[in-house]
N, C-alpha and C positions, 0 to 999 in steps of 0.2 A: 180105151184109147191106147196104142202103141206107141212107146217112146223110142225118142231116136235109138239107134242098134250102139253099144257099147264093145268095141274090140278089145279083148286082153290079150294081149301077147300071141295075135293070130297072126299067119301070114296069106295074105290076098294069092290065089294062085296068079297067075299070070307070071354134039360140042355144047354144055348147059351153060348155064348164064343166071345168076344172081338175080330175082323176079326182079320184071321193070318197072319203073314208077309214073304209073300214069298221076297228074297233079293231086286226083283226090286218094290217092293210095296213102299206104305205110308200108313200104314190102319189106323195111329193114328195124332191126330197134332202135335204131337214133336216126329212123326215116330210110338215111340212105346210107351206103355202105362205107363211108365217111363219117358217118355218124353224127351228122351238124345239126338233128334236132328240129330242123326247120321245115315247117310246110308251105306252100305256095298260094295254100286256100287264105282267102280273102274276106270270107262271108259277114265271121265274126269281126268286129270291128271296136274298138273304144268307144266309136257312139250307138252302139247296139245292145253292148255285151251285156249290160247291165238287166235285160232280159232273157238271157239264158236260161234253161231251167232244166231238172230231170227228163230224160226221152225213155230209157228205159232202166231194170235192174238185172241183172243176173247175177244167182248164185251156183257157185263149182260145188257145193257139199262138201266139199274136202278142207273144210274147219277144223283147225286144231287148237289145242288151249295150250297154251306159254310153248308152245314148240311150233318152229316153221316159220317161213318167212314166205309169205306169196307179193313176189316185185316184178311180176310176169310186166310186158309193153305188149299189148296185143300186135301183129300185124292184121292188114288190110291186103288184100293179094285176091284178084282175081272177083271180085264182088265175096269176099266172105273174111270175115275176122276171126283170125285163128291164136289162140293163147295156151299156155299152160301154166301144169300147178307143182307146188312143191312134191307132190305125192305123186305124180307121174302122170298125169291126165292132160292130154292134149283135147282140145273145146274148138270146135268148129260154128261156128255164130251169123246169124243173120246180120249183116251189121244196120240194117232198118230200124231192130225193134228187137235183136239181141236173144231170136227165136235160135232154140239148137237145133244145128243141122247135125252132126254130129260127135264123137268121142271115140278117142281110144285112150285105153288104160293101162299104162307099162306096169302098173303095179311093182312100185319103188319098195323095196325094202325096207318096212316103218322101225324095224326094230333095229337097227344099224344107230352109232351113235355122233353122228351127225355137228360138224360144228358150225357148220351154215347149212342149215336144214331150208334152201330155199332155191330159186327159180324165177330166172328173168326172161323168161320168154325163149322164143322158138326161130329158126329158120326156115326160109322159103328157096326154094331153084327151079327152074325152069329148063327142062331138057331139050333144046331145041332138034335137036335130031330125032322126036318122038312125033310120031305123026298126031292128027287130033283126037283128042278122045282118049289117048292112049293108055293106059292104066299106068298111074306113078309119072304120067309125065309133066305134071308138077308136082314137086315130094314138098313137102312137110320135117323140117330136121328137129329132132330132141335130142336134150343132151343129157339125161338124168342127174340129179343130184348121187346116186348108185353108179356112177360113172359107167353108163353105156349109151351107144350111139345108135338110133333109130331113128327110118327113115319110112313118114307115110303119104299114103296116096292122097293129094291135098281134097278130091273129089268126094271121097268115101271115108277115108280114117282107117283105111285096111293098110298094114305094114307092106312095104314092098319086099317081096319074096326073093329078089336078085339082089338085096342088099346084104354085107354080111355074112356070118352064119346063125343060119335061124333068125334073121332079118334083122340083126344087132352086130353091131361090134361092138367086144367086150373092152373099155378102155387101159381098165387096169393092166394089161398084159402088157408085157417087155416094156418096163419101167425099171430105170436103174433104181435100185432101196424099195424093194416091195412094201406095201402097207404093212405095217404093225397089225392094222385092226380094220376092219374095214371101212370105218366112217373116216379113216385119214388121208384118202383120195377120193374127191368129187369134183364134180362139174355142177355149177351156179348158174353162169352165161349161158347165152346162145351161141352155138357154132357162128363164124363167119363162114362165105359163100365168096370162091375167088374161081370164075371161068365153070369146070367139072370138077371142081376141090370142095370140100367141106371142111374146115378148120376149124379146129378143139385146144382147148388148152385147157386146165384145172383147177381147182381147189384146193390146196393141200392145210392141211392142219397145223396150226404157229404154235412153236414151242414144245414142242413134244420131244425130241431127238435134233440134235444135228445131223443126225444123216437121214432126214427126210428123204419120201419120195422124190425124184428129180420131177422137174419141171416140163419136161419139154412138151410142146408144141406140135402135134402131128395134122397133116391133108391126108384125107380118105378121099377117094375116087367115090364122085354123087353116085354114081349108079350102083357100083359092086362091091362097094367099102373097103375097099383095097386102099393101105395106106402107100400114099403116093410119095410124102418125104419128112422128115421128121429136125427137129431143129431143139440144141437143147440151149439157154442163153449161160449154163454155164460151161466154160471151153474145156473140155474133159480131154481134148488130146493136144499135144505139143504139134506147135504152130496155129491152131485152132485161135482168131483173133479175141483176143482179150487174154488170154492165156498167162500171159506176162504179167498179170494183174495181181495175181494170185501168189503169195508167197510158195514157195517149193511148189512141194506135188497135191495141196490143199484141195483145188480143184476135184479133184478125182473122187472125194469122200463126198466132198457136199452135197448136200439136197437143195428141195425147193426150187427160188427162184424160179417159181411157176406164173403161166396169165390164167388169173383169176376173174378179171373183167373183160367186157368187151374187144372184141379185133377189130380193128377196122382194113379196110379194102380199097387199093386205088387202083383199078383196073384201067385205064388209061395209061397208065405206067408201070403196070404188072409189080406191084409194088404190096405186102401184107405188111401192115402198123399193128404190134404189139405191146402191149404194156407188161412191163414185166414186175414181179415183185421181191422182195426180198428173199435171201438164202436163207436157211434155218443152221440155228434160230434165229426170232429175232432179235434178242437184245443182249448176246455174248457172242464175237465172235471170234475167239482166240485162238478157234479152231480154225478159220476162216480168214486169217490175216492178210490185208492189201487193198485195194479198191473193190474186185469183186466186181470186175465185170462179164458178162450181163447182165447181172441182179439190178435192179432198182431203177431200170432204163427204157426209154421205148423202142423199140430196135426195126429197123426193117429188113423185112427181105424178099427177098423174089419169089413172087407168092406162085409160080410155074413151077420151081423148083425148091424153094426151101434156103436159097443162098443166101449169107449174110450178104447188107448190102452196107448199110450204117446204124448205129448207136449212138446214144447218147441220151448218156447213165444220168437222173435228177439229184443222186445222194450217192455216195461214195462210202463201200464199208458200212453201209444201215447197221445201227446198233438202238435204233426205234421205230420197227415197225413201219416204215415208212414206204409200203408200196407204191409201185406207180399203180393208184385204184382205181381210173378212169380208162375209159376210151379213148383214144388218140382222135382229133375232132379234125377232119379233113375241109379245108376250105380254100378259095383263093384271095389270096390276098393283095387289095390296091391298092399301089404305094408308087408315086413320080411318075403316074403314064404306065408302069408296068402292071403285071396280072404275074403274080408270083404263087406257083403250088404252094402251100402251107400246110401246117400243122400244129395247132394247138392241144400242149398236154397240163392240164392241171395236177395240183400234187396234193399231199395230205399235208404239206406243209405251207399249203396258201398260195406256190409257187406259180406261177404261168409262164411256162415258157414256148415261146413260139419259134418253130423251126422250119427250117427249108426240107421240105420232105424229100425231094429228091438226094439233099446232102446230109441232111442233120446239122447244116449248118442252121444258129440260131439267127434270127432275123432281125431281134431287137440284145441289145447288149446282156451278156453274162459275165460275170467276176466270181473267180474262185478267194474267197474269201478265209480267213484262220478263222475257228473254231475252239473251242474246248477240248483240253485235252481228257482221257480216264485215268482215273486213280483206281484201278482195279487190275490184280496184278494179273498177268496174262494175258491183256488188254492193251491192243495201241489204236485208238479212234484214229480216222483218216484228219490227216492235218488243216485242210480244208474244205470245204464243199462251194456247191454252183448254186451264185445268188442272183437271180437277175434284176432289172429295175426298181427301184423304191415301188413305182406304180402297178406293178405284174409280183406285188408281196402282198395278197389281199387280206391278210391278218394279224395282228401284233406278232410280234417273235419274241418277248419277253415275260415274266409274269413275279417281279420283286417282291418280295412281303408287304413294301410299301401298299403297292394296287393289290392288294389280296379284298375281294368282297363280300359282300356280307348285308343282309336284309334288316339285320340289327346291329347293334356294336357289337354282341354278345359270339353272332355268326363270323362277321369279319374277323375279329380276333382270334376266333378259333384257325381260321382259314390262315391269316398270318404268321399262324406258331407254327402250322405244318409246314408251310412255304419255305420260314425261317432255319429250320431244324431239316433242311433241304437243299441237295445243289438246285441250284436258281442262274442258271449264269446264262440263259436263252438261250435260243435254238438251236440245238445239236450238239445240248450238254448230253456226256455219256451217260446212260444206267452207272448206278454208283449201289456202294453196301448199305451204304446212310440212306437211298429213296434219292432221284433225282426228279422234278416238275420238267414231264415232257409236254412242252406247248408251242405248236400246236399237236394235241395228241395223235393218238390213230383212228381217229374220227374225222381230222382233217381239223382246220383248210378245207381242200374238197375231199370228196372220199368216192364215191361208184356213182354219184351222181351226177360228176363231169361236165359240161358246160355245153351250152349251144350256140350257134352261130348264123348273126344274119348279114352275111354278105354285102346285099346289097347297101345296109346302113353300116356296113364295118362293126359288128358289135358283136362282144363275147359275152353271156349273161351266164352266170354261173354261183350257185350258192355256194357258202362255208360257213362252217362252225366254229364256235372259239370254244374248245369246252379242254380242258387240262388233267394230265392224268399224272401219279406217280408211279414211279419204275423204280421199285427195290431188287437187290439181285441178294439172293437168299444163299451161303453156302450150305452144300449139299447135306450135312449133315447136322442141318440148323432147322431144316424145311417143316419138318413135323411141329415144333413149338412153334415155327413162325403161323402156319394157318392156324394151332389153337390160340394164337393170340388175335387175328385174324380172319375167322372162315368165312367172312362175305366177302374177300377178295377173289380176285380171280388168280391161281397158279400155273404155270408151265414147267415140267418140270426138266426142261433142256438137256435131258438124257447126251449123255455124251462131253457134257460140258464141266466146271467143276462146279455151276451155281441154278439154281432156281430161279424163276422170275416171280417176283408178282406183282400184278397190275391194280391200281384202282382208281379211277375217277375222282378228283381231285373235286369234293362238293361239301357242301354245308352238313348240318344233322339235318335242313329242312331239304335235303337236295336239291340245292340252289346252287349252282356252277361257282368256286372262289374267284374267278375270273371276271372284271367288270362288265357289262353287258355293252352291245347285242352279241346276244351268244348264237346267234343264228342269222343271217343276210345271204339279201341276194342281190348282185354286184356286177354293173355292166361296166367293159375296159371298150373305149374306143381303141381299133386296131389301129386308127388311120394316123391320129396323132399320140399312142402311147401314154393316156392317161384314163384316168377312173371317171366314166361318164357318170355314173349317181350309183349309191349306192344307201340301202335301206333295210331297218330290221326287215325279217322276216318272219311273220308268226308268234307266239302268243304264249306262254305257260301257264295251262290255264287254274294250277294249282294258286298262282300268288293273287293277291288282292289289292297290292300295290298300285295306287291310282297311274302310276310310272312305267308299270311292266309292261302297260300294252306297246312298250318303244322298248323291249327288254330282249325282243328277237325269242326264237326256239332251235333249240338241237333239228336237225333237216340230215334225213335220207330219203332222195329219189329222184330229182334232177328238175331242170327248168325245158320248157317246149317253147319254142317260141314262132310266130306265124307271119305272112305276108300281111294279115290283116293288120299289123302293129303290136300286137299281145306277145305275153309271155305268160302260161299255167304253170303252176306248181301246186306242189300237194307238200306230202313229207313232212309234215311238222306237228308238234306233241299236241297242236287246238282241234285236228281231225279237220282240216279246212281243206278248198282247193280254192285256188287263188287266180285272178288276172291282172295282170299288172300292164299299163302301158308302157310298152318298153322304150319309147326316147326320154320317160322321166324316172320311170319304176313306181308309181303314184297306184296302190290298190283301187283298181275300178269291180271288182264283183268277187265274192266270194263266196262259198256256201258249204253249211257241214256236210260231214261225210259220220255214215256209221261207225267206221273204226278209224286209223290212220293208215293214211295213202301213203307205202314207201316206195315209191315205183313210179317211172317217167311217164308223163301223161301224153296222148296222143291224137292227132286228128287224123276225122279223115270226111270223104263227098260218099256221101248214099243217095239216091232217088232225088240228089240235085241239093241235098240240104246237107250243111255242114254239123258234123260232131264231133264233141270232144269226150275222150273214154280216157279213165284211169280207173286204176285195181287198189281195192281197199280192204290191207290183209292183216294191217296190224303187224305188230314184231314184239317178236318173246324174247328179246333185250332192253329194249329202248324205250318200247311204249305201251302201255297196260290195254288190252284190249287186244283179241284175235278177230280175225272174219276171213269171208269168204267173198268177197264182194267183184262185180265188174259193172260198174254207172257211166251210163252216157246220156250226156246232156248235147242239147241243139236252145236254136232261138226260138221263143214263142212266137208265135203266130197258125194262122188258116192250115191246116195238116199235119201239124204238129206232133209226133207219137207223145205219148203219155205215157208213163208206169202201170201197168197193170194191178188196178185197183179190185179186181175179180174177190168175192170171196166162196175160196173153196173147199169141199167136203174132207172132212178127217180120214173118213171111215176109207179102210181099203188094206191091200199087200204090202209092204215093203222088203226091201232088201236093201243093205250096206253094208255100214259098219258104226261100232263105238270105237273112240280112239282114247283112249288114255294113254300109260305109259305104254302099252301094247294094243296091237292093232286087233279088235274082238270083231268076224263077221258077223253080220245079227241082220233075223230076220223079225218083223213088226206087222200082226192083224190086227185092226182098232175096226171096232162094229158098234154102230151108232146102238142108244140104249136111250131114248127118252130124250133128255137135254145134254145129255154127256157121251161117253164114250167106253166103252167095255173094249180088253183084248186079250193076246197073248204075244211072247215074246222069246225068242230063243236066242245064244249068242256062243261062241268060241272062242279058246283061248284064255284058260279054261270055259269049257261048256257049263253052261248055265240057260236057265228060264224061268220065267215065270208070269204071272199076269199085269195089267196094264189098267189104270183108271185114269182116264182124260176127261176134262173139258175142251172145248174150243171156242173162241173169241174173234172174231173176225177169223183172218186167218191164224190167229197164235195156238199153239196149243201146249196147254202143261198136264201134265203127268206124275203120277206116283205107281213104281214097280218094283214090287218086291220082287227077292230072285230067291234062289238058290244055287249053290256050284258044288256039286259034290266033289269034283276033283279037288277043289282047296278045302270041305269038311268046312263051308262056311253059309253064311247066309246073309242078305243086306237089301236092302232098297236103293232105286233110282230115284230121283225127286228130277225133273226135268223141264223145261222151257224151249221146244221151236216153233219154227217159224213154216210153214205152207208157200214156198216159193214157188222160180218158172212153169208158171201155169198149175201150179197143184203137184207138178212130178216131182217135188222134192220135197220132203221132212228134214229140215235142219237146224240143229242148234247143240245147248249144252244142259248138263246132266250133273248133280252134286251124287255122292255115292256113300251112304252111309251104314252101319252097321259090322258087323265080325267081316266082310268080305270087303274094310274100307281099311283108309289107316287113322291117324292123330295128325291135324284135321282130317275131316272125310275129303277123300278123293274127288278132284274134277275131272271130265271128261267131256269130248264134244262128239256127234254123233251126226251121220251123214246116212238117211234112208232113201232108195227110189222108188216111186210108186211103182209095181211090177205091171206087165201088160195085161188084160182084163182077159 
C-alpha cells in the first residue's frame, strides 16, 4: 500500500483574502479572524450532547517525551482539515474520518533549545486573482517554531515556489538584538491573514538579557513574501508615539515587547489587533524606566500599511511577566439600540477589558488605581495601573498569610510561613530581594487561552487560573549559591541588569496550590448588563482524594469554544477530560477522557451533513505529566455514524523515522513475523548505531526489546519499548526506556515515530 507522499522542504514547480467561512467551516483559529470562538452549527445541543462519542483518531507520530507542546486548532478550509505539529509537519486530513490526504515536513531544527517548543496551528488564504485549479491558489501558511515563514499549496502539500527564497522567508533577519542563541527567537502562533498580507509576530525568550530581540511585527505579501511593513510597539525614534513614555533615550536598547499570541483581523475596517507583551526582562526594569509603551498593550493598526492607529497598554512598566497572552476577541456589541465594534482583551491578571475598537476607547469604566511601591534600589514601579470593574476582575487580587492553604494543617502552615516571610501586599507588588507572592501569576487570570464570544446571548466565557508564584530577584553575584540552595527553581539570568530572577510556584510539598481553591474556573460576564453570569470550578486534580476536590477546579491551558447549539467544549485541564457545559448556566452536561491532556482550543465543524468536534491531545512537558500525539473527533451517535478504527493490523514490515530523545536519531525498523512474535533489525543516526529487534504484538500494541551497539560513542545498550499500530497500520508509534553503557543514571527515555515504507 502507498502512503500519502510526504514533502521536505521541496518546492512545487509552478487581491487574496482570508479563507471564507462557510457555517460549517473553521478557516481561522478562533473560527474567524476576530477570533470569537464561536460556531454557528447547531446540531450538537444540550439535549443531545450527552450522546456524543468517538468518530475517529489520528496520530501525527511526532511524540516527544517531557519536550514540546502540540496546542495546534486544526482548520476546516475547503472540505479538508489542516493542522500542524511542534516539529514542523503540517497534516492535511479528511475531515469525515480523519484519513490523511496529505503532509509536508519543514523539518524544524530538534536540536535548537527551545523555550516554547510548541505550535498552535496554521493559516489559510485565498488568492482571488488565481484562476481554478491553480497551484497555491489557496496556500496553507506555517510559521515554524525555527522561525521561518512557509507557504503551501493547500491542494497537494507542495511548498509554493514564488514564495520567498527557496519558498521560506527566513524570520530572524533584520531584527534589532540579533539572537544570542538560536532557540531565543521563535514563532508559537499562526500568522494572521489581512487582504494579500500574512502577519507574524514572535516568541522571544523571558529573562535572559535586557536587550532582547526586538519585537516587532512584520506583513509579508501572500504570494512573493515580500515584506510589505513592519511595526515595532517599542518607539525606537523621537516622535514615534509612546516615545515620551520612556525615560531618556531607554527606548532605543530595549528588546522584546513581542506578539507572542494570536492577531486578530478586522477587515471591514482595515484594522490588525495585536497583543503585545512585556519588554525584557521581565521582572527588573531599571533599565527600562517609565510606563513603556507599547509593551503590555493591545495596539492597533492599519493592517494596509502598518500605521499606528491606537493603544491601550493593560499594565504600565511590567515588573511581572504580565503579557497581554490572548487574542484580542473581536465582536459587536449591544448596548441602548446600538451595535458597537468591540473588543475584548483578557489578561493574565484576571482583567477584562473591553474596548472600542475603532478608538481604544474603553466601553465599560477603568480607574487607574495606586499600587505598591519597590524597594529595590534602581527600581521605580509605575505609581498606578488600569483596574476596571469589580465584575471584569475575574480572580482574587490578594493572597495574606491568613488565606494561605493547605490539605492538612501541616501543608497550610508551611504555605503561611512562606507567604509571611513575603511581600504580600496584592496585585502589582514589585519583585523584591526578600521573594515577593505574585498573584495572579504568569499563568494568569487568563493566559493564551483567551475567551470566546456569543453575541447573540452577550456572553464572554472564558477560563482562569488562581495558582501563585514567588518572585525573588537574586543580586548578581549571589546567583550561584542561590540555585545550590534551590536547583528546582526556575532562573533567569537578566544579563544586563544588576539581578537574577527566580521564579517558583508557590505549592505545598504535596503540590497543592497555597492558594484556596478553585484554582481552575470557567466564567461567563454578561456584556449586556456588566456582571458575572455563573461561574464554576473547572476540572479535577486527579492526584487528591479529598471527598471536596472534586469543586477544587484545575490549573487550565487551552481555551473554551462555544456553539450556536448552546455549548461550550473545553479541554485543558490536569483530569485529561473534554468537557460541555451549557453555557446559559455553566452546569457540566458530558464529558470524556482523553489519552493525554488537551492544551489546545477545541473546534467544530459540518462534514457529510454531520457535526464534529476535534481537539489535539499533546500533553505539556511543564504543566502536566504525560506527552502524546493525538487529534480525536467526536460527533452524535446515531445511523452513519464513523467509528474509530478498531482494525487489527500486521507488525511485520519497513519502517522509516525517527527516535527522539535529547537528539533527534533517524532510524530505520524491519520486524518479520517469526511464529507468534516478531524477529528484526534496526539501524539509527546520531550517533549510528544497530542492532536487532524482538517483538511481540497484542492487538495492535506492540513491545520490543533491542539491543544496539554505537561504535562512535565505544558503547552498548538496549531499547526496552511500547507502541502502538496507528492510522490504518502506517504508523509505529510510541516510547522506548534505554538502558545500558549507551544510557545515563536513570536510563534514558525516548519517544519514537516510524512509517510504514511503501511495499
Amino acid at each position: 500500500m502507498k502512503i500519502p507522499a510526504t514533502f521536505t522542504l521541496l518546492c512545487a514547480m509552478a487581491t487574496g483574502a482570508a479563507a471564507q467561512a462557510a457555517p460549517g467551516d473553521w478557516p481561522a483559529y478562533g473560527r474567524d479572524a476576530g477570533g470569537s470562538r464561536f460556531s454557528p452549527l447547531a446540531s450538537i445541543t444540550p439535549a443531545n450532547v450527552a450522546s456524543l462519542q468517538p468518530a475517529w483518531i489520528y496520530r501525527t507520530g511526532d511524540f516527544m517525551w517531557q519536550r514540546g507542546r502540540f496546542e495546534a486548532t486544526p482548520l476546516l478550509v475547503g472540505g479538508t482539515l489542516y493542522l500542524a505539529t511542534p516539529l514542523g509537519r503540517v497534516i492535511a486530513l479528511d475531515p469525515a474520518n480523519g484519513a490523511e490526504r496529505w503532509v509536508y515536513d519543514a523539518r524544524v531544527d530538534f536540536d535548537r533549545d527551545y523555550g516554547d517548543f510548541a505550535n498552535r496551528g496554521v493559516a489559510a488564504w485565498h488568492d482571488s486573482a488565481a484562476g481554478p485549479g491553480a497551484t497555491c491558489g489557496r496556500r496553507i501558511f506555517l510559521a515554524t517554531v525555527d522561525s521561518r515563514l512557509i507557504a503551501l499549496d493547500a491542494a497537494t502539500g507542495l511548498a509554493c515556489q514564488d514564495f520567498g527564497t527557496r519558498c521560506t522567508v527566513v524570520l530572524q533577519h533584520d531584527i534589532l538584538h540579533r539572537p544570542d542563541y538560536p532557540g531565543e527567537y521563535e514563532v508559537t502562533s499562526p500568522p494572521a491573514i489581512a487582504g494579500d498580507l500574512v502577519i507574524v509576530g514572535s516568541a522571544i525568550a523571558d529573562n535572559h538579557r535586557a536587550d532582547a530581540p526586538s519585537g516587532v511585527v512584520r506583513a509579508f505579501d501572500a504570494r512573493t513574501g515580500r515584506e510589505r511593513w513592519s511595526f515595532d510597539p517599542i518607539p525606537r525614534t523621537a516622535g514615534a508615539p509612546g516615545r515620551e513614555t520612556w525615560q531618556g533615550t531607554s527606548a532605543d536598547a530595549a528588546g522584546a515587547a513581542n506578539a507572542w499570541s494570536v492577531i486578530s483581523v478586522d477587515a471591514a475596517h482595515d484594522l490588525v489587533l495585536i497583543p503585545v507583551g512585556s519588554a525584557s526582562p521581565d521582572f527588573f526594569g531599571g533599565q527600562r524606566l517609565g510606563e513603556d509603551r507599547w509593551a503590555d498593550a493591545v495596539v492597533a493598526l492599519r493592517a494596509s500599511t502598518g500605521k499606528f492607529v491606537w493603544g491601550f497598554q493593560v499594565v504600565h512598566h511590567d515588573l511581572w511577566d504580565d503579557d497581554v497572552p490572548a487574542q484580542p476577541v473581536l465582536f459587536t456589541l449591544h448596548r441602548n439600540g446600538k451595535d458597537i465594534a468591540a473588543l475584548a482583551q483578557v489578561t493574565k491578571m484576571g482583567h477584562v477589558f473591553i474596548l472600542d475598537r475603532l478608538t481604544g476607547t474603553p466601553l465599560f469604566p477603568v480607574e487607574e488605581r495606586p499600587v505598591p511601591k519597590s524597594d529595590v534600589p534602581g527600581e521605580e514601579a509605575w505609581p498606578t495601573q488600569p483596574f476596571p470593574l469589580p465584575a471584569f476582575r475575574l480572580v482574587p487580587e490578594s493572597l495574606p498569610a491568613s488565606d494561605a492553604f493547605g490539605t492538612t494543617p501541616e501543608t497550610a502552615a508551611a504555605c503561611r510561613d512562606v507567604i509571611a516571610h513575603s511581600r504580600s501586599e496584592g496585585i502589582f507588588t514589585p519583585p523584591s530581594l526578600q521573594g515577593t507572592v505574585v498573584y495572579p501569576g504568569n499563568l494568569g487570570g487568563s493566559n493564551w487561552s483567551a475567551a470566546a464570544v456569543d453575541e447573540a446571548r452577550g456572553l464572554l466565557i472564558t477560563p482562569v487560573n488562581r495558582l501563585p508564584f514567588l518572585i525573588t530577584l537574586v543580586p548578581r553575584d549571589q546567583l550561584h549559591s542561590a540555585y545550590m540552595a534551590k536547583p528546582q527553581a526556575e532562573y533567569g539570568r537578566q544579563t544586563g541588569t544588576p539581578y537574577a530572577m527566580r521564579r517558583e510556584m508557590l505549592l505545598a510539598a504535596n503540590h497543592v496550590p497555597c492558594t484556596p481553591p478553585p484554582w481552575g474556573s470557567l466564567i461567563a460576564l454578561d456584556l449586556k448588563s456588566g456582571s458575572v453570569k455563573w461561574n464554576v470550578p473547572l476540572g479535577t486534580v486527579p492526584w487528591l482524594t479529598d471527598s471536596a476536590a472534586k469543586h477544587w477546579g484545575s490549573l487550565n491551558i487551552g481555551g473554551a469554544m462555544a456553539t450556536a447549539g448552546g455549548l461550550v467544549f473545553i479541554a485543558g485541564t490536569w483530569d485529561h477530560q473534554l468537557r460541555a457545559l451549557d453555557i446559559e448556566s455553566g452546569r457540566e452536561l458530558w464529558s470524556t477522557p482523553l489519552p493525554v491532556g488537551a492544551h489546545a482550543l477545541p473546534m467544530t465543524y459540518e462534514a457529510g451533513g454531520r457535526q464534529y468536534v476535534v481537539v489535539v491531545a499533546g500533553g505539556h512537558d511543564r504543566l502536566d505529566p504525560g506527552m502524546g500525539d493525538y487529534v480525536l473527533a467526536f460527533t452524535l451517535a446515531g445511523p452513519g455514524a464513523p467509528r474509530p478504527d478498531t482494525t487489527r493490523y500486521q507488525a511485520a514490515g519497513d519502517y522509516a523515522g525517527d527516535i527522539r530523545s535529547g537528539q533527534l536519531h533517524v532510524t530505520t525498523m524491519s520486524l518479520r513475523a517469526a511464529g507468534d512474535s516478531l524477529t528484526g533489525t534496526y539501524a539509527f543516526t546520531n550517533p549510528t548505531g544497530s542492532g536487532t529487534v524482538a517483538a511481540r504484538q497484542t492487538g495492535n500494541i506492540v513491545t520490543f526489546t533491542a539491543p544496539f551497539s554505537a561504535p562512535e560513542k565505544h558503547c552498548e545498550g538496549t531499547m526496552t519499548g511500547r507502541g502502538e499500530l496507528a492510522d490504518g497500520g502506517r504508523l509505529f508509534v510510541g516510547r522506548i526506556l534505554i538502558t545500558g553503557a549507551c544510557s545515563g543514571t536513570p536510563p534514558d527515555s525516548a519517544t519514537f515515530g516510524l512509517w510504514r515504507r511503501a511495499r
